[in-house]
N, CA, C and O atoms as CSV, one atom per row, in Angstrom:
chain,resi,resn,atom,element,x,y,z
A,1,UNK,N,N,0.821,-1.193,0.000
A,1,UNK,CA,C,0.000,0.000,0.000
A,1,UNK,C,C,0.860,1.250,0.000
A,1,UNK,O,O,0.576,2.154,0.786
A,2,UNK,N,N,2.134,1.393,-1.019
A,2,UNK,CA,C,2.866,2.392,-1.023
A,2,UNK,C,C,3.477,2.864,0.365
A,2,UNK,O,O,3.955,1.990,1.088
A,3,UNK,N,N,3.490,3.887,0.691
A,3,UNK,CA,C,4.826,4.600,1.496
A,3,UNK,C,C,3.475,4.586,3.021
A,3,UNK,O,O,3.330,5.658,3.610
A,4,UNK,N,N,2.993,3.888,3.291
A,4,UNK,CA,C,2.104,3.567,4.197
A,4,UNK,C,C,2.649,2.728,4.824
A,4,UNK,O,O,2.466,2.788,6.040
A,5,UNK,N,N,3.601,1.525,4.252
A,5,UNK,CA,C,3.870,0.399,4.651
A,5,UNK,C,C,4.931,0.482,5.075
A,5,UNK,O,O,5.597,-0.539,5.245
A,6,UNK,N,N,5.352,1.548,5.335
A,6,UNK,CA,C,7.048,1.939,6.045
A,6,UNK,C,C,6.753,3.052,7.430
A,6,UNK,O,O,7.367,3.033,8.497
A,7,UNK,N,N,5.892,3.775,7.130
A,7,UNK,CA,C,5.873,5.041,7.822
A,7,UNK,C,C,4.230,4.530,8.569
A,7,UNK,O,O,3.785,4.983,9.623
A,8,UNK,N,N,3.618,3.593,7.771
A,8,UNK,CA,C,2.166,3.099,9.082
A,8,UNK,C,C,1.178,4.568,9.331
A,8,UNK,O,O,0.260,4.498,10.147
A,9,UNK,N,N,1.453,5.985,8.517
A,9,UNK,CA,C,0.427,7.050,8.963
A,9,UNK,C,C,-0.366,6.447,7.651
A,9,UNK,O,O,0.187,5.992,6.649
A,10,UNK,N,N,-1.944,6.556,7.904
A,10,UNK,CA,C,-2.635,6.533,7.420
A,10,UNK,C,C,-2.615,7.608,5.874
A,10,UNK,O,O,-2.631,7.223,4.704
A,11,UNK,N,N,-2.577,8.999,6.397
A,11,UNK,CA,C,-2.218,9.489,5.104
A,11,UNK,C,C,-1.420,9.531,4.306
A,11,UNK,O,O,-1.421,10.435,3.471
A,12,UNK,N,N,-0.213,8.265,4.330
A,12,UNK,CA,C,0.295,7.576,3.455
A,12,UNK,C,C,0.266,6.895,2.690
A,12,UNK,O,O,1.138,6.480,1.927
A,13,UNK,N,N,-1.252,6.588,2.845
A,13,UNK,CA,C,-1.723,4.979,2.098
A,13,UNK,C,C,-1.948,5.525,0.642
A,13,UNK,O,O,-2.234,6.626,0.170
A,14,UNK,N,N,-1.644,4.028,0.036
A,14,UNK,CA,C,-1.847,4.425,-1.602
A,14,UNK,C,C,-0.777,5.888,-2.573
A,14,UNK,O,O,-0.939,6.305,-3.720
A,15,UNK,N,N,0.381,6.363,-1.381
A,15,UNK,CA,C,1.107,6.977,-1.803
A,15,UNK,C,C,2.471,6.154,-2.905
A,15,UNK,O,O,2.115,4.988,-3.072
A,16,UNK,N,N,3.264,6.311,-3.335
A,16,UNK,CA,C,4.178,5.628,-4.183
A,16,UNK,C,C,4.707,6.648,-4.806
A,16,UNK,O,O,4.428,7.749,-5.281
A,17,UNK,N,N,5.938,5.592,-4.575
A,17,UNK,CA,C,7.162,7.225,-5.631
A,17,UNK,C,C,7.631,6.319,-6.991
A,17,UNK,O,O,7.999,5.190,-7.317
A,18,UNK,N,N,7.367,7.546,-7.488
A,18,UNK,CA,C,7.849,7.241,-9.292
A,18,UNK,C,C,9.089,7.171,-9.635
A,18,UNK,O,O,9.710,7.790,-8.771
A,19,UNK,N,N,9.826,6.750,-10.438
A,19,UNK,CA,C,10.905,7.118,-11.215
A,19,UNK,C,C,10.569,8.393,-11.680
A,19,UNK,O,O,9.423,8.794,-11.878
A,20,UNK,N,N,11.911,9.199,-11.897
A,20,UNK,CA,C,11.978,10.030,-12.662
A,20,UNK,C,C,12.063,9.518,-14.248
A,20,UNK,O,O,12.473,8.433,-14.662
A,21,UNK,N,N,11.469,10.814,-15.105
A,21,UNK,CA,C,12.069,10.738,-16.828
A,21,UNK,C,C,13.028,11.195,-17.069
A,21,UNK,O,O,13.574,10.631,-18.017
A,22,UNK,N,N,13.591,12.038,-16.645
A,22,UNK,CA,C,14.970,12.378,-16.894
A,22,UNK,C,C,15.967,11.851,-17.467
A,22,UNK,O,O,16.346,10.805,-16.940
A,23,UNK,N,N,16.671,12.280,-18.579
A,23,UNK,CA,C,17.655,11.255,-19.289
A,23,UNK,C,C,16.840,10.072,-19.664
A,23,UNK,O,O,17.529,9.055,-19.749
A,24,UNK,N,N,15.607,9.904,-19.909
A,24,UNK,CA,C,14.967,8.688,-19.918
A,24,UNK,C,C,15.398,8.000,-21.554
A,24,UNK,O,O,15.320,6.821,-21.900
A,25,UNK,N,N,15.792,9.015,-22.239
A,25,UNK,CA,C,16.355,8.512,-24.030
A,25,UNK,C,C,17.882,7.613,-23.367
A,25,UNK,O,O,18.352,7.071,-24.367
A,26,UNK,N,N,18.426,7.402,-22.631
A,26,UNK,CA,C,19.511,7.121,-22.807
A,26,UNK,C,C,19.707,5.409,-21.470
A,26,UNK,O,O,20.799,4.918,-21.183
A,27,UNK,N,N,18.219,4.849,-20.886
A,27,UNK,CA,C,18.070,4.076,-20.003
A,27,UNK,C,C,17.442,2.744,-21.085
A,27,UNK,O,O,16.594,1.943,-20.690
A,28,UNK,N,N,17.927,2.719,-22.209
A,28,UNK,CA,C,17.038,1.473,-22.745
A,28,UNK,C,C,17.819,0.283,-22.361
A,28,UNK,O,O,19.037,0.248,-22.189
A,29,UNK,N,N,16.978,-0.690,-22.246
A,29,UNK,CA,C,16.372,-1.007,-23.013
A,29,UNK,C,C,14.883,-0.588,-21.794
A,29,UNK,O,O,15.332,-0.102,-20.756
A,30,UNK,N,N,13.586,-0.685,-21.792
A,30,UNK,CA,C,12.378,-0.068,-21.413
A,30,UNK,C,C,12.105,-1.513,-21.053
A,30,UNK,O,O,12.682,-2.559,-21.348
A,31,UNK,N,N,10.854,-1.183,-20.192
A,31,UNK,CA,C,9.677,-2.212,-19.415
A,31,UNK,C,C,10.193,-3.122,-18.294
A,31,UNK,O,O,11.418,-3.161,-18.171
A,32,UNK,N,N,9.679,-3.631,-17.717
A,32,UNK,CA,C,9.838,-4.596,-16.362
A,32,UNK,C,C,10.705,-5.668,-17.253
A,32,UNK,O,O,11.093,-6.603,-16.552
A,33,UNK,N,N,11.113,-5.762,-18.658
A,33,UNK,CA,C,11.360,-7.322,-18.915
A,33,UNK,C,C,13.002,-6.703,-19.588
A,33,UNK,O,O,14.011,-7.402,-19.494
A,34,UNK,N,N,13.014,-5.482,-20.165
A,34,UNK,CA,C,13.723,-4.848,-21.149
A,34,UNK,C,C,13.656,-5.180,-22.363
A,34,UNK,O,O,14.581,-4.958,-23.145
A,35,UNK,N,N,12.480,-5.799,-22.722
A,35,UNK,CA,C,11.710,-6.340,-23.969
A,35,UNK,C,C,12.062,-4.951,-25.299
A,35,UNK,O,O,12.444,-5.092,-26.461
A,36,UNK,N,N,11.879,-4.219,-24.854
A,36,UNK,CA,C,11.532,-3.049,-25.677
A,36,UNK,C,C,12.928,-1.767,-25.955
A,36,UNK,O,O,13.287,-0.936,-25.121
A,37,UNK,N,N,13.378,-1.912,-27.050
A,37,UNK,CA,C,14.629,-1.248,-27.418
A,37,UNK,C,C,14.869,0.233,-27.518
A,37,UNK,O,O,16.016,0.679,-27.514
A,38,UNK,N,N,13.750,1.044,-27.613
A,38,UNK,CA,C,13.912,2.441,-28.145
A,38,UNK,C,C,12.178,2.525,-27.450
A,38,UNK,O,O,11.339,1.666,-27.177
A,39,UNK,N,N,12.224,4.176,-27.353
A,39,UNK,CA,C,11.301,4.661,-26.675
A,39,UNK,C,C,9.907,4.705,-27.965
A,39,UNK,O,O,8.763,4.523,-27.549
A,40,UNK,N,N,10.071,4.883,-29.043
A,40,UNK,CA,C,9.392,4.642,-29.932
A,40,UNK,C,C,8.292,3.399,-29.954
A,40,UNK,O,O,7.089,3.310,-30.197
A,41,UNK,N,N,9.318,2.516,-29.579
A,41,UNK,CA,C,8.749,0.936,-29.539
A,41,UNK,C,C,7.268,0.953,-27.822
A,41,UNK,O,O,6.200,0.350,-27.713
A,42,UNK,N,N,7.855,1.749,-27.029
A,42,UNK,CA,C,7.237,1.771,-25.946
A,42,UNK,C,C,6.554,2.731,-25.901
A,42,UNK,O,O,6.481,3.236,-24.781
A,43,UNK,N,N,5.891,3.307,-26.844
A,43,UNK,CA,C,4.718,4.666,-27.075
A,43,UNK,C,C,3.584,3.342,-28.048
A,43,UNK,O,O,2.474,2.920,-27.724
A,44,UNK,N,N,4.330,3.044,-29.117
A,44,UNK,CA,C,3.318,1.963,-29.590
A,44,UNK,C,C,2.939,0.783,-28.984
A,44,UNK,O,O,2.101,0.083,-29.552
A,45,UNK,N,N,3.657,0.264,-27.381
A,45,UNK,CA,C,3.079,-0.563,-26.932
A,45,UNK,C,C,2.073,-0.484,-26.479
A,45,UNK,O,O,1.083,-1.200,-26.627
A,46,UNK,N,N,2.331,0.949,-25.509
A,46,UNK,CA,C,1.248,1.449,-24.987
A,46,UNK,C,C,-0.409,2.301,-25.470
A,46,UNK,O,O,-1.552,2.514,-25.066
A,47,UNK,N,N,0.559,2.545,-26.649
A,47,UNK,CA,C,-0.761,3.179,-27.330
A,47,UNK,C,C,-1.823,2.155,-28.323
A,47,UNK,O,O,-2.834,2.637,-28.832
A,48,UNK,N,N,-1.383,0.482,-28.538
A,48,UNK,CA,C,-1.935,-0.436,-28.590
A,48,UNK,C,C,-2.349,-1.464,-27.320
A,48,UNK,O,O,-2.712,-2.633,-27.453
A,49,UNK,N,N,-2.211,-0.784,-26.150
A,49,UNK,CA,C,-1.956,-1.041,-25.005
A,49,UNK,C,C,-1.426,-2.763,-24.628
A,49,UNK,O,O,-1.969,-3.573,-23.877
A,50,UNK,N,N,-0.275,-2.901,-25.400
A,50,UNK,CA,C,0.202,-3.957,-25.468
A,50,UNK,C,C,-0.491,-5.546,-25.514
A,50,UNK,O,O,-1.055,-5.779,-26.583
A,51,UNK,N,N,-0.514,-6.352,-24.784
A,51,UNK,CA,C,-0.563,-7.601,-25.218
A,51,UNK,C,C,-1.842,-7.781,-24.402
A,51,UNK,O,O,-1.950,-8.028,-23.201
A,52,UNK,N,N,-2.891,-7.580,-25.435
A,52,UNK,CA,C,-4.170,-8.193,-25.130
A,52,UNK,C,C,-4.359,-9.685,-24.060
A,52,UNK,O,O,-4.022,-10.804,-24.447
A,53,UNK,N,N,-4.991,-9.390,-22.610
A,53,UNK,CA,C,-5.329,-10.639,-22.372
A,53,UNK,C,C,-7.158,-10.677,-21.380
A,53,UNK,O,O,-7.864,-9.670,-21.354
A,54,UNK,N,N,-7.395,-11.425,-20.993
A,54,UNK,CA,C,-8.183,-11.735,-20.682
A,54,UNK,C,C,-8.871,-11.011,-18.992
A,54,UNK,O,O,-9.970,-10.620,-18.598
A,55,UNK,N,N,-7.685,-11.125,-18.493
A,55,UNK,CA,C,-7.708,-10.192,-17.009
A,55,UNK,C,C,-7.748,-8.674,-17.251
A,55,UNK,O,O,-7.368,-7.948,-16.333
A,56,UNK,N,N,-8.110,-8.214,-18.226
A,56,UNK,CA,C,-7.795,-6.819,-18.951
A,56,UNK,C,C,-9.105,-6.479,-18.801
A,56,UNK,O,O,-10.146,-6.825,-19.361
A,57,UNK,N,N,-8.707,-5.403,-17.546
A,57,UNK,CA,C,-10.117,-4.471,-17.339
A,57,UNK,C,C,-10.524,-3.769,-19.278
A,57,UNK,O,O,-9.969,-3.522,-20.349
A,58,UNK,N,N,-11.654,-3.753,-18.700
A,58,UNK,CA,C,-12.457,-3.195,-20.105
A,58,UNK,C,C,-12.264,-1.746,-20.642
A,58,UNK,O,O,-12.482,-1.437,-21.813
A,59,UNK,N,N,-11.857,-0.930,-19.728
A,59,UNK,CA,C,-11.350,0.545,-19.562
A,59,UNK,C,C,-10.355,0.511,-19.998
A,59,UNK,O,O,-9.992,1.687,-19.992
A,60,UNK,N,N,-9.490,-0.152,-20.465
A,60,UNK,CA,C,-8.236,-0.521,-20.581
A,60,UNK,C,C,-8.361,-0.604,-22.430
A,60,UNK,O,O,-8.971,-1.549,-22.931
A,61,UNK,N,N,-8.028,-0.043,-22.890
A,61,UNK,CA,C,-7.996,-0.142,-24.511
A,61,UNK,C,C,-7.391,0.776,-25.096
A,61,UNK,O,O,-6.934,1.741,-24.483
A,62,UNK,N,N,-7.259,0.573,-26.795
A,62,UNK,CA,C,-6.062,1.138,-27.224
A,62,UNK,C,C,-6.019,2.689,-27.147
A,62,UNK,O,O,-6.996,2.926,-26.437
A,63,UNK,N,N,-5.585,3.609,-27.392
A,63,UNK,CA,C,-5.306,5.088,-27.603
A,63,UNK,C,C,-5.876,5.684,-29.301
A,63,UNK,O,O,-6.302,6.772,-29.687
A,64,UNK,N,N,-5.674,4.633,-29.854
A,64,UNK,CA,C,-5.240,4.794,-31.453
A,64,UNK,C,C,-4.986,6.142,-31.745
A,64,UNK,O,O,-5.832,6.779,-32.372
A,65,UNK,N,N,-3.347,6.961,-31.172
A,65,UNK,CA,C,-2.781,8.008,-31.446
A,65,UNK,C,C,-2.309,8.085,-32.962
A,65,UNK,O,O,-1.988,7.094,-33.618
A,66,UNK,N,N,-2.309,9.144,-33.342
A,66,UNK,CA,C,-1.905,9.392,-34.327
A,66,UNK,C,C,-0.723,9.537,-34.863
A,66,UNK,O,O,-0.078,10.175,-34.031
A,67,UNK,N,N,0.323,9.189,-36.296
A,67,UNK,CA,C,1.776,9.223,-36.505
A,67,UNK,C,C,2.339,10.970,-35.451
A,67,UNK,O,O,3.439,11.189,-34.944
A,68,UNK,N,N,1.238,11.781,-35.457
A,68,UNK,CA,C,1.843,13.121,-35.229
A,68,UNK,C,C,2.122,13.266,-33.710
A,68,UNK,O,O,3.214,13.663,-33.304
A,69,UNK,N,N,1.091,12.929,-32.875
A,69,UNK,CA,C,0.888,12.860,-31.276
A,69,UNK,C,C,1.876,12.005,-30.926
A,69,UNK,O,O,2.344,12.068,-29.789
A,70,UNK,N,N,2.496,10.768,-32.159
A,70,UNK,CA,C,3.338,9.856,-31.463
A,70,UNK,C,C,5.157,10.537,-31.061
A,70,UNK,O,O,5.936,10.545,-30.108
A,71,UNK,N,N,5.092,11.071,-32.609
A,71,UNK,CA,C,5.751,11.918,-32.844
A,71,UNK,C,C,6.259,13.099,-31.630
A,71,UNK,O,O,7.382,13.304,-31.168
A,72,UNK,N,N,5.371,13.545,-31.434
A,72,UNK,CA,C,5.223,14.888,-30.059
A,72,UNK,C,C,5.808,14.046,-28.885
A,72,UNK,O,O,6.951,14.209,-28.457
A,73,UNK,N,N,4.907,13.113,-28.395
A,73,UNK,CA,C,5.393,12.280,-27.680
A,73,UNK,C,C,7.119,12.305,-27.398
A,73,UNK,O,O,7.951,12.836,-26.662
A,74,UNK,N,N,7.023,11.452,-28.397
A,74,UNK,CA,C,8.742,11.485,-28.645
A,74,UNK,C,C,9.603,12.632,-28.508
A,74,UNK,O,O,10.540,12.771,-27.722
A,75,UNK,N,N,9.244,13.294,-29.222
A,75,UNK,CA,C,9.963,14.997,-29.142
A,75,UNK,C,C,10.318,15.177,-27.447
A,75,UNK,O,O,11.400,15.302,-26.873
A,76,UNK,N,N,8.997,15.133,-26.959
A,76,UNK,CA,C,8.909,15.980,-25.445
A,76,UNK,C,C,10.077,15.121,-24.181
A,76,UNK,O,O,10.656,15.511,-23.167
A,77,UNK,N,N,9.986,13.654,-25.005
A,77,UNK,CA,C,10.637,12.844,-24.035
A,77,UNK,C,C,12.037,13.069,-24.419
A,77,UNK,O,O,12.902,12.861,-23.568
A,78,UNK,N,N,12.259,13.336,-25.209
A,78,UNK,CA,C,13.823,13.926,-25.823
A,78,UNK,C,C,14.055,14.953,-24.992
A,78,UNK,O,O,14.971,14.925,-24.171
A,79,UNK,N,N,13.307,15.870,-25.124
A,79,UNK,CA,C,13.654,17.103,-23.935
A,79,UNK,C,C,14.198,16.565,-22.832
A,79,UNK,O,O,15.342,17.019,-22.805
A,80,UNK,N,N,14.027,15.790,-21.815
A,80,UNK,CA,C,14.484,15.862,-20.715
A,80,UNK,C,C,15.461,15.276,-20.563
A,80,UNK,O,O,15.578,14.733,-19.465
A,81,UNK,N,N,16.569,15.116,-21.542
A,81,UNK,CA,C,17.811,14.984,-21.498
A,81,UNK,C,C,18.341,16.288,-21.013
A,81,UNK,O,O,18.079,17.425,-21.403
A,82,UNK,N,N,19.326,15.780,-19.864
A,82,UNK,CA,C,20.408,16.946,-19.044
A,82,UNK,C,C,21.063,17.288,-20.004
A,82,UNK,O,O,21.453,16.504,-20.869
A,83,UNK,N,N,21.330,18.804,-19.989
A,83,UNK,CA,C,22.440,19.447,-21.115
A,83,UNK,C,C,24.010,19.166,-20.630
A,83,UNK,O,O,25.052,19.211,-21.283
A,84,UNK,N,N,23.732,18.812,-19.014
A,84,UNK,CA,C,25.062,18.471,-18.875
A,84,UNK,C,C,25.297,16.668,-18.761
A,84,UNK,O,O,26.138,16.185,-18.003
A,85,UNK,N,N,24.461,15.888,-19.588
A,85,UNK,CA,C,24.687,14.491,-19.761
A,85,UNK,C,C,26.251,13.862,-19.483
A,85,UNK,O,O,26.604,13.249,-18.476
A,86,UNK,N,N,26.958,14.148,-20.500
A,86,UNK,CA,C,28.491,14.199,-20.581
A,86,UNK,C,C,29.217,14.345,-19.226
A,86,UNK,O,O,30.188,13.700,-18.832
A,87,UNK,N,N,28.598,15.246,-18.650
A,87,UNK,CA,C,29.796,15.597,-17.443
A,87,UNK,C,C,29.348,14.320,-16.120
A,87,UNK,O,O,29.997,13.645,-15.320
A,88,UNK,N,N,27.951,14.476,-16.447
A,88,UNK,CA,C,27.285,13.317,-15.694
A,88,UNK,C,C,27.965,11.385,-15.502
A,88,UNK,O,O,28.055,10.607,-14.552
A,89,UNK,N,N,28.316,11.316,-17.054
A,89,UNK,CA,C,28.539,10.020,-17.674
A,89,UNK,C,C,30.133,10.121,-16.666
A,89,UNK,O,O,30.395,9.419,-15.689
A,90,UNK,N,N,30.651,10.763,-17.027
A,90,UNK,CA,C,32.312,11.277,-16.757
A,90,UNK,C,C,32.645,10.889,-15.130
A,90,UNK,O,O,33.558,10.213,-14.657
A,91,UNK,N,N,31.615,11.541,-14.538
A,91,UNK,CA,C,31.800,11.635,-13.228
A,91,UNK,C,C,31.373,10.250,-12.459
A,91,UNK,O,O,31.888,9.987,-11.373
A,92,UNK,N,N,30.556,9.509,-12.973
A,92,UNK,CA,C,30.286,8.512,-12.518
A,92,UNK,C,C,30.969,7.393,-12.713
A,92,UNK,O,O,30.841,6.431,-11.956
A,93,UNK,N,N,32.142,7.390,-14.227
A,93,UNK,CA,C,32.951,6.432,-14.951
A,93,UNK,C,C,33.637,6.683,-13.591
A,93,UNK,O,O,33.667,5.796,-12.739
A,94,UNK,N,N,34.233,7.997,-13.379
A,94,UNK,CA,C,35.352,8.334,-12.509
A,94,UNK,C,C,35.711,8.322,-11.222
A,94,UNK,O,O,36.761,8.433,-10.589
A,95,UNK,N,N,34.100,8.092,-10.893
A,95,UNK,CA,C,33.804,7.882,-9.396
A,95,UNK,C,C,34.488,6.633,-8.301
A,95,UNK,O,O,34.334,5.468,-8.668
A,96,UNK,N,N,34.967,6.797,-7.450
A,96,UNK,CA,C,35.724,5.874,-6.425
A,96,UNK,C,C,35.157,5.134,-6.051
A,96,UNK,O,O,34.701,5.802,-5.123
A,97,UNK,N,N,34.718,4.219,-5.932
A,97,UNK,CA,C,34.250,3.154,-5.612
A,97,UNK,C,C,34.940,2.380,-4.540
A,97,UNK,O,O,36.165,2.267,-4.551
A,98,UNK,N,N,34.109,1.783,-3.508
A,98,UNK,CA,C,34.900,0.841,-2.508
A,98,UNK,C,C,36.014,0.185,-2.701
A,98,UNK,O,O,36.970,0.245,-1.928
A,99,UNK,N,N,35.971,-0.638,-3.970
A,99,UNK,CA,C,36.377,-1.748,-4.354
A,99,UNK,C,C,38.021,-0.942,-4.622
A,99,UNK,O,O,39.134,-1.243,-4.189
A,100,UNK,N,N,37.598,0.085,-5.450
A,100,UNK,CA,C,38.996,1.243,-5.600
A,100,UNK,C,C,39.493,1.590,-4.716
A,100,UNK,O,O,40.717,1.464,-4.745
A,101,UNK,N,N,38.928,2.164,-3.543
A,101,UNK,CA,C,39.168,2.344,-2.620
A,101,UNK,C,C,40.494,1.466,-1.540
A,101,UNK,O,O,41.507,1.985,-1.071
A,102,UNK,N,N,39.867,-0.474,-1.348
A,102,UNK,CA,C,40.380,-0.677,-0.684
A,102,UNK,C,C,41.807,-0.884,-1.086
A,102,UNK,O,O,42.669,-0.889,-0.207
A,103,UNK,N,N,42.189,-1.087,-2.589
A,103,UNK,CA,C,42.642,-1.028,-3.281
A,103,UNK,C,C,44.159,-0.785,-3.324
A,103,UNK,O,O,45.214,-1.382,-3.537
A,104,UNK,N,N,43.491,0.894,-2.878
A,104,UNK,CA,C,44.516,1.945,-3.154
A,104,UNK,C,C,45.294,1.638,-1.691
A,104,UNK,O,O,46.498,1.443,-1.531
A,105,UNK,N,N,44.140,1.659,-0.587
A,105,UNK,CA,C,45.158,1.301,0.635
A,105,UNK,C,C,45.878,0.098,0.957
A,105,UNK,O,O,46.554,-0.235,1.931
A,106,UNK,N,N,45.547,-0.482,-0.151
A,106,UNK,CA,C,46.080,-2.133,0.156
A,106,UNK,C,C,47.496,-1.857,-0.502
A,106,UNK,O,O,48.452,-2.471,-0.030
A,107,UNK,N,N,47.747,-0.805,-1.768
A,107,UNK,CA,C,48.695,-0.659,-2.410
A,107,UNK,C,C,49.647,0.162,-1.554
A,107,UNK,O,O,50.867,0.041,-1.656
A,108,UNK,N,N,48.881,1.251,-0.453
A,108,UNK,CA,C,49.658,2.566,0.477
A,108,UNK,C,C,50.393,1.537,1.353
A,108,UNK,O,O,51.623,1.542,1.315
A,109,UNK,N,N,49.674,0.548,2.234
A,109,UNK,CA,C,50.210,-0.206,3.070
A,109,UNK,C,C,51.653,-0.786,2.376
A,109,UNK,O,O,52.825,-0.487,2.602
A,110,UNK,N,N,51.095,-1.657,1.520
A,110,UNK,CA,C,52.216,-2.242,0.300
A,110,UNK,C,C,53.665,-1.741,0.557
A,110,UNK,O,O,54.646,-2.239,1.109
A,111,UNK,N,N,53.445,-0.712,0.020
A,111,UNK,CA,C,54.307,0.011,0.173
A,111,UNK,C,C,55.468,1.193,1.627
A,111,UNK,O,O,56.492,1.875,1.664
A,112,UNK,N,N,55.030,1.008,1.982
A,112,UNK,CA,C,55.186,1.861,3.628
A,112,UNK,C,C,55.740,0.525,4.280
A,112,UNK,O,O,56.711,0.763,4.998
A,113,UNK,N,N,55.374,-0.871,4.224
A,113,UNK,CA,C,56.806,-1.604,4.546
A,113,UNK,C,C,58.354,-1.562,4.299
A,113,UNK,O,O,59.084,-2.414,4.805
């Protein structure tokens, strides 16, 4: 029951935190399975609302968007790429890590005998 089930206040219930979209062009492959390669592919899943089955509330049906809306779609989700992506990628390649970490002191010790 979302962020209810940690914190137990009632006006928590049915709360839940999202992912962000952010940089979302550059997290593929998409979906719970990573079935889906490009964000393109995952506007037409959804807008055919993917794989017809039987447990499928009735409210639940296709969009039938148009080449142009799909289009827009796409556009807008492009936007929320960081202008500073690059420095982002950089800093995280570059980032110290434990493993580096113990590493380095295993090499300081090493040495200082």
């Amino acid at each position: 029951m979302g962020l209810y089930e940690i914190t137990q206040d009632p006006a928590d219930r049915w709360k839940y935190r999202t992912s962000s979209l952010r940089n979302v062009v550059l997290t593929s492959p998409y979906v719970h399975n990573g079935a889906l390669q490009g964000l393109a592919a995952v506007i037409n899943f959804y807008d055919l609302y993917g794989i017809a089955n039987r447990k499928q509330p009735p409210l639940i049906r296709p969009l039938w968007l148009t080449l142009a809306e799909k289009q827009k779609m796409l556009s807008f989700l492009q936007t929320l790429n960081s202008a500073d992506v690059d420095k982002l990628v950089d800093d995280v390649m570059n980032a110290s890590t434990r493993d580096h970490q113990v590493a380095c002191s295993a090499k300081i010790s090493a040495s200082q005998r």
